[in-house]
C-alpha positions in Angstrom: 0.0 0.0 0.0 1.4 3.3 -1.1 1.9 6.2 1.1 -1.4 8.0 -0.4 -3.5 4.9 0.0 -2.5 4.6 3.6 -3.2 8.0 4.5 -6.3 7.7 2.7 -7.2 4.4 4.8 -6.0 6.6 7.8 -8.8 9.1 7.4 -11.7 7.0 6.5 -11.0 5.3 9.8 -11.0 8.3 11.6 -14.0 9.5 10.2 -15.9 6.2 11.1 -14.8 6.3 14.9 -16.3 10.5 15.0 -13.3 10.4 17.5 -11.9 13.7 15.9 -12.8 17.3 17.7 -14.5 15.5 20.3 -15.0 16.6 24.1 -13.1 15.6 26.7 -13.5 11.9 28.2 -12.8 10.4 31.7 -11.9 7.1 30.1 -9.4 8.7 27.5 -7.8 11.1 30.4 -7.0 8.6 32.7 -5.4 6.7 30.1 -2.5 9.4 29.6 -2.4 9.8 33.7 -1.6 6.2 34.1 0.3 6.4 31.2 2.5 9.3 33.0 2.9 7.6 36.4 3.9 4.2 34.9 6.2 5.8 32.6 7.5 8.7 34.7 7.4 10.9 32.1 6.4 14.7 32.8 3.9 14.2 29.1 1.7 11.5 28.4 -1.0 11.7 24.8 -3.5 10.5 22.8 -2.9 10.9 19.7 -4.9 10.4 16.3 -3.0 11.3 13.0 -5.7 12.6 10.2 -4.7 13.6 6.8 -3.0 17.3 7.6 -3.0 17.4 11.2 -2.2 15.5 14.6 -5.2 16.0 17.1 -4.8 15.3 20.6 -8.0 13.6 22.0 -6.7 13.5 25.7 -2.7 15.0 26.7 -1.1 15.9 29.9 2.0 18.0 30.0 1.3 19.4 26.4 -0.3 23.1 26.0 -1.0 22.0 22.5 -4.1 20.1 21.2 -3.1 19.5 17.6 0.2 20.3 15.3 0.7 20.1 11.4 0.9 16.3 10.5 4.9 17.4 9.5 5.0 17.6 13.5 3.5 14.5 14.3 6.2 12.3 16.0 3.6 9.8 16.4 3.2 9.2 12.5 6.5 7.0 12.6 4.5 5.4 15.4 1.8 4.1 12.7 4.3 2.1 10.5 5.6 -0.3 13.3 4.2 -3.0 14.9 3.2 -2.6 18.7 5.8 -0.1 20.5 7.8 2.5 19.2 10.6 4.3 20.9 13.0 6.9 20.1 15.4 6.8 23.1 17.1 10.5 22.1 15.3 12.2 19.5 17.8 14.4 18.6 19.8 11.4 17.3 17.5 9.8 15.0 17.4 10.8 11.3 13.5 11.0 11.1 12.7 13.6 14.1 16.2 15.7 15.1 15.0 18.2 12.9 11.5 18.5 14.4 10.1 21.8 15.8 9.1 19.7 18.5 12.8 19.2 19.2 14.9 21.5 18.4 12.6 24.0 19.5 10.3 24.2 22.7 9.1 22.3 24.3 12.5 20.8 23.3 11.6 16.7 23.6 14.3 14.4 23.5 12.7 11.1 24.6 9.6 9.6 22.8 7.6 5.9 23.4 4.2 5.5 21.6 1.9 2.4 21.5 0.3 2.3 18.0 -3.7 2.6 18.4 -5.3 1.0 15.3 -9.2 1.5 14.3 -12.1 -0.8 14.9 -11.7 -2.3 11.1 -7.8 -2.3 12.1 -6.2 0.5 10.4 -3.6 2.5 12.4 -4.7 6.0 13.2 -2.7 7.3 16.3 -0.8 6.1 19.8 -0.9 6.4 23.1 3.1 8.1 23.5 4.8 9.3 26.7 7.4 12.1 26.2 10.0 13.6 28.6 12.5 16.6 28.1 15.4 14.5 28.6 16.9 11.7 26.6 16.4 7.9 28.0 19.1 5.7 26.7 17.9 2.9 28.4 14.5 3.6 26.8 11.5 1.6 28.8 11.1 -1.0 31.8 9.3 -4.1 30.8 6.5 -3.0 32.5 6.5 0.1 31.0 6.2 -1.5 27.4 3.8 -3.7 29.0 1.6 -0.7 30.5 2.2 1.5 27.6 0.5 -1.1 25.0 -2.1 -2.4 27.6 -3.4 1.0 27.5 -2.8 1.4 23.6 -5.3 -1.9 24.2 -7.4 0.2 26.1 -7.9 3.1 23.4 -8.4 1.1 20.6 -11.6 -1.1 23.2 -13.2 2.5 23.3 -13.1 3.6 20.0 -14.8 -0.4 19.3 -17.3 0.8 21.9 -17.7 4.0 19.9 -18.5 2.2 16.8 -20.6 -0.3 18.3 -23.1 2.6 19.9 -22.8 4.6 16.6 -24.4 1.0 14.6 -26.8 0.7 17.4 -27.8 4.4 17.0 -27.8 4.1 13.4 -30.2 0.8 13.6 -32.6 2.5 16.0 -33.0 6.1 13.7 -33.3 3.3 10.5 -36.2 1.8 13.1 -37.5 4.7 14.2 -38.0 5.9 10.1 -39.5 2.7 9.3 -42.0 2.6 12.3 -42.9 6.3 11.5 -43.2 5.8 7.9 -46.1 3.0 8.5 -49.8 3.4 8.1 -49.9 0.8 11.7 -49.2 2.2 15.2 -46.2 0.3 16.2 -45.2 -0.5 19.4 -42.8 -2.6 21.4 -42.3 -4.0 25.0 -39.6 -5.6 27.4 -40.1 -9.5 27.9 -42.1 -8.9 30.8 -44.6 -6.7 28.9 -43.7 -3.1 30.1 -44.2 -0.7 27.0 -41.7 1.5 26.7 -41.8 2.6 22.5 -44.6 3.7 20.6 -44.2 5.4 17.1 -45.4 8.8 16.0 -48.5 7.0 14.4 -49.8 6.1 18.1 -49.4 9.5 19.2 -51.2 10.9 16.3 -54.0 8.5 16.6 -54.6 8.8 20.5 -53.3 12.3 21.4 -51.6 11.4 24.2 -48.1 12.7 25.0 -44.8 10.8 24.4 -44.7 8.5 27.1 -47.7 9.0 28.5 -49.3 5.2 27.9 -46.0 3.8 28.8 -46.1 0.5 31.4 -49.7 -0.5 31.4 -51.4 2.5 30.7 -51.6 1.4 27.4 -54.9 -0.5 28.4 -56.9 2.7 29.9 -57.1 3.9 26.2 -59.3 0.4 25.4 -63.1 0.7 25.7 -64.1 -0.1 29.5 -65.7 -3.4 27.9 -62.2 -4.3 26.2 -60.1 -3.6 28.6 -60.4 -7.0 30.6 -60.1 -9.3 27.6 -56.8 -7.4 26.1 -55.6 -8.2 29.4 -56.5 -11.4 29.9 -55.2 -12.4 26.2 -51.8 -10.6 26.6 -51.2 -11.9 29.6 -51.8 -15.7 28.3 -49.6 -14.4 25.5 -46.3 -13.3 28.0 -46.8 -16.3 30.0 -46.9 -18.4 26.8 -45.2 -17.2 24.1 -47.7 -17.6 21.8 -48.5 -14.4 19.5 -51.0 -12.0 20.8 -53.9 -11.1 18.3 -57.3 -9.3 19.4 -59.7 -6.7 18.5 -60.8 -4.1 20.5 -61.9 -0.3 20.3 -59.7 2.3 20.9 -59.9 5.7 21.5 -59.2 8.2 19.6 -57.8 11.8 20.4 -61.5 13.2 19.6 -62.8 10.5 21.9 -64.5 8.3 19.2 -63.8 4.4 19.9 -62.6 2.8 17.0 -62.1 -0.7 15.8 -58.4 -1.9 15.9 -56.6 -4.8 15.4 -53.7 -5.5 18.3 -51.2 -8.6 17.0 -47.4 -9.0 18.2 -44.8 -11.2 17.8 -42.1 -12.0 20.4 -38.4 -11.7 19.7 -36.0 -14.4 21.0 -32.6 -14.8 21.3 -30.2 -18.1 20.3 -31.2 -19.2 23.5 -35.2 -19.0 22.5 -35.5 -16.7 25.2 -37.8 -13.8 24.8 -35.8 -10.3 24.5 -38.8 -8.3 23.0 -42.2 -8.0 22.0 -43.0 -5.7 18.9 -46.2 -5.2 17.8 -48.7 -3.3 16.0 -52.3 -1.8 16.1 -54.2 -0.9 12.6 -57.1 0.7 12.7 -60.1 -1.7 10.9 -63.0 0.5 12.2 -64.0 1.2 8.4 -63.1 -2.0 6.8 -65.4 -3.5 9.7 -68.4 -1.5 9.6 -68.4 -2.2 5.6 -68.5 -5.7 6.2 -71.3 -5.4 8.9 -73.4 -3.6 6.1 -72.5 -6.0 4.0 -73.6 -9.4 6.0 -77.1 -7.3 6.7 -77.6 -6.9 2.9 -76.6 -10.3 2.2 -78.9 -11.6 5.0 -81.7 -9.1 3.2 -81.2 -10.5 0.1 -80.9 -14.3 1.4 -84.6 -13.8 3.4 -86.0 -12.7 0.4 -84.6 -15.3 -2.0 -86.4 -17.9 0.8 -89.6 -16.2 0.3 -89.4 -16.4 -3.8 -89.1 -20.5 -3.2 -92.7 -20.0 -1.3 -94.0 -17.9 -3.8 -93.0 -20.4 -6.3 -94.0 -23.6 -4.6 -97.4 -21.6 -3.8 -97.4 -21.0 -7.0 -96.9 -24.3 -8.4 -99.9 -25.9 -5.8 -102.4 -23.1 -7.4 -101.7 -24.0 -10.8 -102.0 -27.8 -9.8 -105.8 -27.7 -8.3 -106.6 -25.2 -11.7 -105.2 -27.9 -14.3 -106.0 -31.1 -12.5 -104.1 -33.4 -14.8 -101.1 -31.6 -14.1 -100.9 -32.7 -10.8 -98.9 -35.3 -10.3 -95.8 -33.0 -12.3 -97.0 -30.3 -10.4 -96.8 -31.6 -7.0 -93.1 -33.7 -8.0 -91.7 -29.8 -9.0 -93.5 -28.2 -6.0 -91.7 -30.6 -4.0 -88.6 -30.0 -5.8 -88.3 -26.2 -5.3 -89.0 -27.0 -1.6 -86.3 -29.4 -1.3 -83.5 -26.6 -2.9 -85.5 -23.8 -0.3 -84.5 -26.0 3.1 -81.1 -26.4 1.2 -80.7 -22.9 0.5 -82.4 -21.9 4.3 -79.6 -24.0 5.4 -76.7 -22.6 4.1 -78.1 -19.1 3.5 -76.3 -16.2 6.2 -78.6 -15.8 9.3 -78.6 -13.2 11.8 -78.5 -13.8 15.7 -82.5 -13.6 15.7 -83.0 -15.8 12.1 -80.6 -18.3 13.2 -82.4 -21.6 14.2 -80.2 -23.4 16.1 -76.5 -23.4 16.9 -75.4 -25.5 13.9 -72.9 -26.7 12.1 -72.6 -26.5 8.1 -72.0 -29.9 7.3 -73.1 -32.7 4.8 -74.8 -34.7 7.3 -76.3 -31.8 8.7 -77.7 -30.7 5.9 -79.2 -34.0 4.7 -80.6 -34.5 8.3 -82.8 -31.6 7.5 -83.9 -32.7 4.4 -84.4 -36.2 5.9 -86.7 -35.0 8.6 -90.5 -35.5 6.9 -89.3 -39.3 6.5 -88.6 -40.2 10.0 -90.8 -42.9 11.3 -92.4 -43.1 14.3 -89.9 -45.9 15.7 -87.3 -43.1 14.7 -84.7 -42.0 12.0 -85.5 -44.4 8.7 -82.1 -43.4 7.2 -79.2 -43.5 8.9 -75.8 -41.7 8.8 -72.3 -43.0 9.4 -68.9 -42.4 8.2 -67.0 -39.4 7.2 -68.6 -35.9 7.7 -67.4 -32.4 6.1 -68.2 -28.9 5.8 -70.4 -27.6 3.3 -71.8 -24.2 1.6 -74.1 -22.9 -0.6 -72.1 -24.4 -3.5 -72.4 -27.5 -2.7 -75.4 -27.4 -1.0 -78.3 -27.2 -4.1 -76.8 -30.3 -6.2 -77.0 -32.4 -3.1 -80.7 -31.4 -2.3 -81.7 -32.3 -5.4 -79.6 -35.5 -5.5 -81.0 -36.7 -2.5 -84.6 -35.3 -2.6 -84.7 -37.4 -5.3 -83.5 -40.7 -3.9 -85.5 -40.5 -0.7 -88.3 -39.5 -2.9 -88.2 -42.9 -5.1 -87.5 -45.0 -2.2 -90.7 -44.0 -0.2 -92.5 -44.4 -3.6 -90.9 -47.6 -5.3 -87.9 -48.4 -2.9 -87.5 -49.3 1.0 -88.9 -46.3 2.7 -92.5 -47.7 0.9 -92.6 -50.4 3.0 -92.7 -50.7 6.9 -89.6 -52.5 7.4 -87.7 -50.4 5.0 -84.7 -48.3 5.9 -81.6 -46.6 4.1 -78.1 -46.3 5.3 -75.9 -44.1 4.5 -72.4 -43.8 4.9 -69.5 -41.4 3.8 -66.3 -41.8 3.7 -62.8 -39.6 2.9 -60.8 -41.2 0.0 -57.5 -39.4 -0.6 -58.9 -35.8 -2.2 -62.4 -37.6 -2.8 -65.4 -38.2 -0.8 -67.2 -41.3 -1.3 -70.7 -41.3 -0.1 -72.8 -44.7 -0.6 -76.8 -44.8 -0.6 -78.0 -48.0 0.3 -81.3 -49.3 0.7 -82.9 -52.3 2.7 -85.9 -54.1 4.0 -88.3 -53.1 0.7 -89.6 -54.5 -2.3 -87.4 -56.9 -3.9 -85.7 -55.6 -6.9 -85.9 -57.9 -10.0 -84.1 -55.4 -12.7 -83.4 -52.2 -13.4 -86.0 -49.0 -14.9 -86.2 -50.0 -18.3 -86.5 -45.7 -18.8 -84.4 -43.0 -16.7 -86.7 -41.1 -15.2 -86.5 -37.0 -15.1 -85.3 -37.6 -11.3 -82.5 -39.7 -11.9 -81.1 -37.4 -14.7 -80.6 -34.6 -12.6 -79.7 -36.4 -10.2 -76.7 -37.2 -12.5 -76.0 -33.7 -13.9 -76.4 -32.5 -10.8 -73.0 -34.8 -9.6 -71.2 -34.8 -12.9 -71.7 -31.1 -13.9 -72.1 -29.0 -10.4 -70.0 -31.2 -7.9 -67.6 -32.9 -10.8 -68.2 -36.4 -9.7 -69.8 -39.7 -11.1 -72.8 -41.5 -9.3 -73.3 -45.1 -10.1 -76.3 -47.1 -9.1 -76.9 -50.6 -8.6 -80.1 -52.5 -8.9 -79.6 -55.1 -6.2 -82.2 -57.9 -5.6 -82.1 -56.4 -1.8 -82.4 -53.0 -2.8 -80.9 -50.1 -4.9 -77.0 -49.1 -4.1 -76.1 -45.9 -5.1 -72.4 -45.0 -4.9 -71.6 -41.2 -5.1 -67.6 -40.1 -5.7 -66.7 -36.4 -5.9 -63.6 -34.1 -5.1 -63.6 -33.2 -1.7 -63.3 -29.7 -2.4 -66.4 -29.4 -4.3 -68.0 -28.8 -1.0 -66.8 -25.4 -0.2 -65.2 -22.7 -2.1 -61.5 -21.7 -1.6 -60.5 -19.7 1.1 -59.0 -16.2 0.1 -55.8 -17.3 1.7 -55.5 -20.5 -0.5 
């Protein structure tokens, strides 16, 4: 590396460490005392060499803080390795013609520790100096003293560094968390708040430091406040993230919506060292979806009273055209059959809801099995595999099995006293398997010689709406019917899929 380059190097360093043309420090002051004592000299520096000048960050004995670089004893100090020492410094080459020397304060001994930057590039010494020449130059344990504290320096200016990262990291933090649409917060791992960002103050009003510790709760609505408690303390206990929704109050006074989540922060150790978190404001996004759930509620009661018009409907025409009847009454009951379906899956309110049910397939064919109970009980039975269900799935499989309960109390098992269907479900790989069988009724001797209107929709009902394939079987005991569709036909994706 030439010349140039190093002193280039040099001042990079030095502008890194901030070290130049700072105050005074305890830490840097006692070094040059000790260094004085140890060394019996009458001056004792700091010294840091920058492109044109030598600066002294801490002296003792030396009216001087800086000197031209052309001064700057310590600049030989940079090129060696640990100590330097010049026992008589009117008898080396590189310094007898030095101001420093030949003029006051006329030095003639010199000893300087080389002091080398964080990312190891040598910038100054911690040097001793006396008026008089030293032949014998150091003690041991001054050479050992002297470069201990050169150790010393060079620790500081690696503190120095480290708290300038830090204090970069937190203003790049504190930019980021200001920048975001969320309030952002953070805690210690025992839950004490001690940050917010400029968005929470904004939002609430309060003053910096104001909602620090567990103040942060009084800003919850009274009937919030116990279960954003309850849940964060589960959450600091456990580990486990916290996520909640609650109001809070605004600087007007108004309660808003907000959602609270926050993540812990754990060390190689998996021990906690933080919490951060944040709180987004959802009061909009949730009022539009309450309006939204009340329109589609509206809309939902009112498609439930069209499938009474129609089936009301359907009856007049049937007692005006007589012969019609029989088709009347086989489509009345039809429409019915997709109303419970769509009464089943349809959104409810807390007052339309019937009961506290699930949306599933058995469910939902429960209800439509209902007007064929018996009086010794259920006359079709359940068993196997059950899974969710929604209004997509829900109409094909009214009809499907409106249809086959329909033809066994007319032609099948449920016609005859001892009569009863089972069926049972079943979770194949991505397919679910349902199977229809029938028992105890007229003996079957062959199959319809015709498909019937029933059956084919009960087919494009499976093989166009749910993308399946239904088989039946005409067995002598009764008819098998064996129903295989994809699994996820039953429900529609979920916006995260």
């Amino acid at each position: 590396m030439t010349q140039a380059q190093s002193r280039d190097a040099r001042v990079r360093s030095l502008t890194a460490t901030g070290i130049l043309d700072t105050q005074a420090e305890t830490a840097f002051d006692d070094v040059v005392r000790m260094a004085a004592l140890v060394c019996e000299t009458p001056i004792a520096v700091v010294s840091f060499v920058d492109a044109d000048r030598q600066w002294f960050k801490a002296r003792i004995g030396l009216e001087v803080s800086e000197t031209p670089v052309e001064m700057a004893i310590c600049r030989h100090v940079l090129a060696c390795e640990g100590l330097e020492v010049f026992p008589d410094l009117t008898a080396d080459a590189r310094t007898s013609d030095n101001p420093l020397v030949i003029e006051a304060p006329s030095l003639r001994f010199y000893a300087g520790a080389r002091v080398d930057s964080p990312d190891g590039v040598p910038i100054g010494s911690v040097a001793v100096m006396d008026t008089a020449a030293r032949p014998q130059g150091l003690t041991a344990a001054q050479t050992e003293t002297l470069l201990a504290l050169a150790r010393q320096v060079m620790a500081q200016l690696a503190l120095r560094a480290q708290a300038a990262r830090l204090k970069d990291g937190e203003s790049r933090f504190q930019a980021i968390a200001d920048s975001m649409p969320q309030m952002v917060w953070s805690t210690r791992p025992d839950g004490y708040h001690d940050y917010y960002n400029a968005r929470w103050y904004e939002f609430t009003g309060m003053e910096p430091g104001s909602t620090d510790g567990e103040a942060w709760n009084d800003m919850f609505h009274p009937e919030d406040q116990d279960r954003a408690r309850a849940l964060w303390t589960r959450s600091l206990e456990t580990g486990a993230p916290y996520e909640i929704e609650y109001r809070l109050r605004r600087h007007d006074g108004v309660y808003r919506w907000t959602l609270g989540r926050a993540l812990p922060i754990r060390d190689a150790g998996g021990q906690i060292t933080r919490w951060f978190g944040t709180c987004t404001d959802i009061d909009d996004a949730k009022r539009l979806a309450e309006e939204r759930e009340l329109v589609s509620q509206e809309l939902s009661h009112r498609i439930k009273n069209i499938f009474a018009v129609i089936s009301g409907l359907i009856s007049l025409s049937a007692r005006t055209h007589p012969p019609s009847k029989a088709y009347a009454m086989a489509l009345r009951d039809r429409v019915m059959a997709l109303g419970r379906a769509h009464d089943f899956v349809r959104p409810h309110s807390k007052v339309s809801q019937p009961n506290a049910r699930a949306a599933t397939v058995f469910a939902l064919l429960t209800e439509l099995f209902a007007p064929y109970d018996g009086a010794g009980g259920l006359r079709i039975s359940l068993a196997g595999d059950d899974i969710p269900i929604d209004d997509r799935a829900a109409t094909p499989l009214a009809l499907i099995f409106h249809e086959l309960a329909t033809n066994a109390s007319k032609y099948g098992a449920l016609s005859a006293a001892d009569g009863r269907v089972a069926i049972t479900a079943e979770l194949v790989g991505d397919d679910y398997r349902v199977v229809w069988r029938e028992t105890g009724g007229p003996r079957v001797t062959s199959a319809p010689a015709v498909e019937g209107f029933g059956s084919t929709l009960s087919k494009v009902s499976v093989e166009g709406q749910l993308g399946g394939t239904l088989i039946r079987e005409w067995l002598p005991e009764g008819l098998l019917v064996t129903m295989t569709t994809p699994a996820k036909s039953y429900t529609r994706p979920s916006r995260g899929a």
